[in-house]
N, C-alpha and C positions, 0 to 999 in steps of 0.2 A: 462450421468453419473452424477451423484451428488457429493454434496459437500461430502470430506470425514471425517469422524466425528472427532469430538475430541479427542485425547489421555485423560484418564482420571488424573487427578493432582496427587494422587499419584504415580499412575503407569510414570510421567515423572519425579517424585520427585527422583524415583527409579532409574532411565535410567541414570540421570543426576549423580546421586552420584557414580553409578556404571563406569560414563566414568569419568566424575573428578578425583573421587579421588580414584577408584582403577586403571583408568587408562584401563580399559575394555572397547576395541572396536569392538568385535564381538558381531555382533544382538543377540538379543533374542528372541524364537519364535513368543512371542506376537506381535513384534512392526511392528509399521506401516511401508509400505514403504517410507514414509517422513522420521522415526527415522532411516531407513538403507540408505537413501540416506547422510542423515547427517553425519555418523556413516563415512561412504566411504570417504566424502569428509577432515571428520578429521584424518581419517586413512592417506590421504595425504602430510599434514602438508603443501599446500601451504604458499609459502612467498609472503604477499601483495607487490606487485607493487603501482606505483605510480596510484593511479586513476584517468583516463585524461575526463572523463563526467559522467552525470546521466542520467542516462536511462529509460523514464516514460512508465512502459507496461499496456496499457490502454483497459478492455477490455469492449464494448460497445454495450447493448442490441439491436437489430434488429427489424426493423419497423414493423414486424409483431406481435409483441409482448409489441407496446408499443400503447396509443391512440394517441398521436400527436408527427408524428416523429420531426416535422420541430422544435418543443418545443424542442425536445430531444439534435436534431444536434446544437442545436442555444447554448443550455449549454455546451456542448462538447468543443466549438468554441471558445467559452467564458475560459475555463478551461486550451483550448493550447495559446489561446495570453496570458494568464499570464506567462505561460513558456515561447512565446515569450519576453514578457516584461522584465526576469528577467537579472540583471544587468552580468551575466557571461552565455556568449553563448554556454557554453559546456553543451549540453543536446541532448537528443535525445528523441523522440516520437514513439511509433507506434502504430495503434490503430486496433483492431481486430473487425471487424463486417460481417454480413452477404451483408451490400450493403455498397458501400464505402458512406458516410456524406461527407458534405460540408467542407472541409478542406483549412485552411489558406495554401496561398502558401509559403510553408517555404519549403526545401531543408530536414532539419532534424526531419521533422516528415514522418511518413511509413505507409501506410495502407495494412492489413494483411488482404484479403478475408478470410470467415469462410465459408466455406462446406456441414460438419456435419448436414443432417438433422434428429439427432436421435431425438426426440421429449423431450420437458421440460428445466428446465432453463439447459443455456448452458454457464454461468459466467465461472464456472473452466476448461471448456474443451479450449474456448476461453484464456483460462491464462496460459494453457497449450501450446499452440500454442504461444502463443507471446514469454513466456519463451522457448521453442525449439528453436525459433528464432533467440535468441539471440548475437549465433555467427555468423549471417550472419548481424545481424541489426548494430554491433558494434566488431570492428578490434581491437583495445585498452581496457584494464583493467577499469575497471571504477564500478558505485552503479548502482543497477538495481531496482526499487521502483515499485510496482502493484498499480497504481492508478486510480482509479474511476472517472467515467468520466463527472460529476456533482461538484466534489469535485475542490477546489481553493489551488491554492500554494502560500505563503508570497514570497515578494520581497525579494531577498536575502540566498533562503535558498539554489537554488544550489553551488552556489559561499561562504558559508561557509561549504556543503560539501565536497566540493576539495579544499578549503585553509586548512579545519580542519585535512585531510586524515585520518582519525580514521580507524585502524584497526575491519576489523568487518562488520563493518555499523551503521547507526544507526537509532533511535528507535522515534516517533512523542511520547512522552512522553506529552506534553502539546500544546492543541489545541483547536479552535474553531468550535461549532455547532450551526448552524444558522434556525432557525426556519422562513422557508421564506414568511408561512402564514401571521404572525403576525411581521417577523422585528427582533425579540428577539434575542441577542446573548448567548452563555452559555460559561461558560470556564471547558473546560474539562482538570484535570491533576490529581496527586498525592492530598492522603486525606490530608487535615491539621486539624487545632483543630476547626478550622470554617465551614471547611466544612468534616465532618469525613465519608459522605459518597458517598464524590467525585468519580468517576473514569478516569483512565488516559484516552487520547484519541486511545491509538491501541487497547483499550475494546471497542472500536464505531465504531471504521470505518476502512476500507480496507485498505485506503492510510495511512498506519503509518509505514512502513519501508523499508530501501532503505540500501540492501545487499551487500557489494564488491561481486562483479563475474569477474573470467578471462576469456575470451572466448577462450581461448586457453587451459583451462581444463574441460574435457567433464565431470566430476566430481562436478563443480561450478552449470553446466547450470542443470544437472538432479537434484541436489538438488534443487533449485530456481521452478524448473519446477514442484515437488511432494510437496516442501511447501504452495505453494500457492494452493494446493487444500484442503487444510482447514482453517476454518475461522482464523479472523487476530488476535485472543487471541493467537495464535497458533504460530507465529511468531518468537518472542522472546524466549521462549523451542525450539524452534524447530535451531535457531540460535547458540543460547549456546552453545547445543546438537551437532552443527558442527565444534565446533571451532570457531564460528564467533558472539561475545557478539555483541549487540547490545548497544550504547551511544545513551544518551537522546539529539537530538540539545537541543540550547540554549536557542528556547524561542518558543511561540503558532508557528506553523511551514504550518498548511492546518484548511482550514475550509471546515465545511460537512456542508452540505445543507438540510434540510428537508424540508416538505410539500412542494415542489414545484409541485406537480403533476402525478410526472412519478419516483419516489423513487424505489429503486430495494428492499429494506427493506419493502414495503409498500405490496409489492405483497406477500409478505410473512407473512405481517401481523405484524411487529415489528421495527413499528417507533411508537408506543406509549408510551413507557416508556423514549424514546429519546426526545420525545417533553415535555412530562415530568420533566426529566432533565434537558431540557432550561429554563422550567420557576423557577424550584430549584436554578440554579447557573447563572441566568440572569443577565447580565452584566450591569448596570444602571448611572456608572461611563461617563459622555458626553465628557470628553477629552480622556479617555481609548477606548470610542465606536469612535470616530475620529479618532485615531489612526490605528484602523484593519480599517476601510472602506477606508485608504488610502494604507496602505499594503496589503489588497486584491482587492485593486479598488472596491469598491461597489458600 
C-alpha cells in the first residue's frame, strides 16, 4: 500500500472552515479517511488528561531493502541512546521492522516484527502497525510522535513536553538539517525578512509532531493510525481538523540527517532540493554550531 496522497489545500481550507466555524462534523463525500477519522475523534470531545510519557513510533526500513544494514542498525542505535540520554525517562520506544536491529537494552523501548510481504515501500503500513499498537505499547495518556529512524532528538525536549502539557500536541515548527556529506547545518523554521523563503521543519521531515492520544479511546489510536499515512505536511490540517492544534516547542527540537547513505528520501529521488536548502540557510555561526553538536551529541 502507498503513501496516501495529499488532501488538496483548498479542499482542507474548506473542511476546516466547514468544522470551525459552522461547527459541521459529518464527512463529506470527498474526504479522506484521515479527515473521517479526525472528524469522529472531534465528534468526541475527549478531555485531555494529564500526559504521563512520549511515545517514539519508529518505523525502520528492512535489510533487504537497504545496502548496508549494520550502517542502518548502527544509526537507529545512535537515534534511541539519545532518547536514552534525555534528562526525563518517561518515553517509550518501539520500533517496527522486518528482522529485529541491534537494540540498546532498555526495558522501554519494543520491537514490533513486520509480516507483510506485499512488495514495495512499506514506511506506512509499518506506521500503521505501530499506531494500532498503541494501546498495548502504552497503559497511560500520554504524546505519540512517528519518528524516523535516522533522525536525532535535543536534550530536553521530552521533559518540556510533559512539564508544558499542551493540549493538542505539538508541532517541530523549528529544526535542524544536517548535511552529513559535507558537515553543514541548516536551520529550518518560519520565513523572516532574511530568509523569506525559509521553511518550517514539518515541511522536511516525518519527525515533526508528537499527538496527545488516550489509549483508552479507540477513536485517538484510529485517528493517529490514518494520519500518518500521508506525508508530514499533512499533520498539522489534519490535527486542527480533529480538535487537536498543534503548538510550536520552544526551540530547534530534531535534526534530519542527509547524505548519509541509506536516506528513505533518496530512494525516491528527493534529497536534492534538501541539500540545497543546507547550503541556502547554513549555519556558519561557531558558538551556535557548538551549541546543537552538544545538544545532539555530534
Amino acid at each position: 500500500m502507498a503513501q496516501v496522497p495529499a488532501v488538496p489545500k483548498l479542499t482542507r481550507a474548506r473542511h476546516l472552515l466547514r468544522t470551525t466555524l459552522l461547527g459541521r462534523l459529518d464527512p463529506t463525500p470527498d474526504m479522506a479517511a484521515s479527515e473521517r477519522a479526525a472528524l469522529a475523534l472531534r465528534a468526541l470531545g475527549v478531555q485531555q488528561k494529564t500526559a504521563q510519557q512520549v511515545t517514539f513510533l519508529v518505523p525502520m526500513v528492512g535489510p533487504d531493502q537497504v545496502g548496508d544494514w549494520d550502517a542502518v542498525a548502527a544509526r537507529l542505535r545512535t537515534t534511541l541512546e539519545q532518547f536514552i540520554a534525555q534528562d526525563c525517562a518517561n518515553w517509550r520506544a518501539a520500533i517496527c521492522c522486518q528482522a529485529p536491529p541491534d537494540l540498546p537494552d532498555d526495558p522501554r523501548i519494543t520491537y514490533l516484527p513486520f509480516t507483510d510481504p506485499t512488495p514495495g515501500n512499506d514506511k506506512w503500513r509499518k506506521l500503521r502497525v505501530l499506531c494500532e499498537a498503541l494501546p498495548e505499547l502504552v497503559k497511560t495518556p500520554g504524546y505519540a510522535m512517528s519518528f524516523d529512524a535516522d533522525d536525532l532528538l535535543r536534550q530536553g525536549t521530552v521533559r518540556e513536553m510533559l512539564e508544558r502539557q499542551i493540549p493538542g500536541g505539538y508541532l517541530v515548527q523549528s529544526g535542524y538539517v544536517m548535511d552529513v556529506s559535507t558537515g553543514d547545518i541548516g536551520l529550518a523554521d518560519t520565513r523572516s525578512l532574511s530568509a523569506p523563503m525559509r521553511k518550517p521543519f514539518w515541511k522536511l521531515c516525518g519527525s515533526c509532531a508528537a499527538l496527545y492520544h488516550d489509549p483508552f479511546e479507540s477513536a485517538s489510536t484510529a485517528f493517529l493510525a490514518e494520519m500518518t499515512q500521508h506525508e508530514h505536511r499533512m499533520f498539522p490540517y489534519l490535527a486542527a481538523l480533529a480538535g487537536q492544534p498543534l503548538t510550536p516547542l520552544s526551540r530547534p527540537s530534531v535534526l534530519y540527517m542527509l547524505n548519509h547513505g541509506e536516506n528513505f528520501g533518496a530512494r525516491r529521488g528527493r534529497v536534492g532540493y534538501k541539500t540545497r536548502f543546507v547550503k541556502r540557510y547554513r549555519i556558519d555561526d561557531p558558538d551556535t554550531l557548538d551549541g546543537i553538536r552538544k545538544d545532539f551529541w555530534l
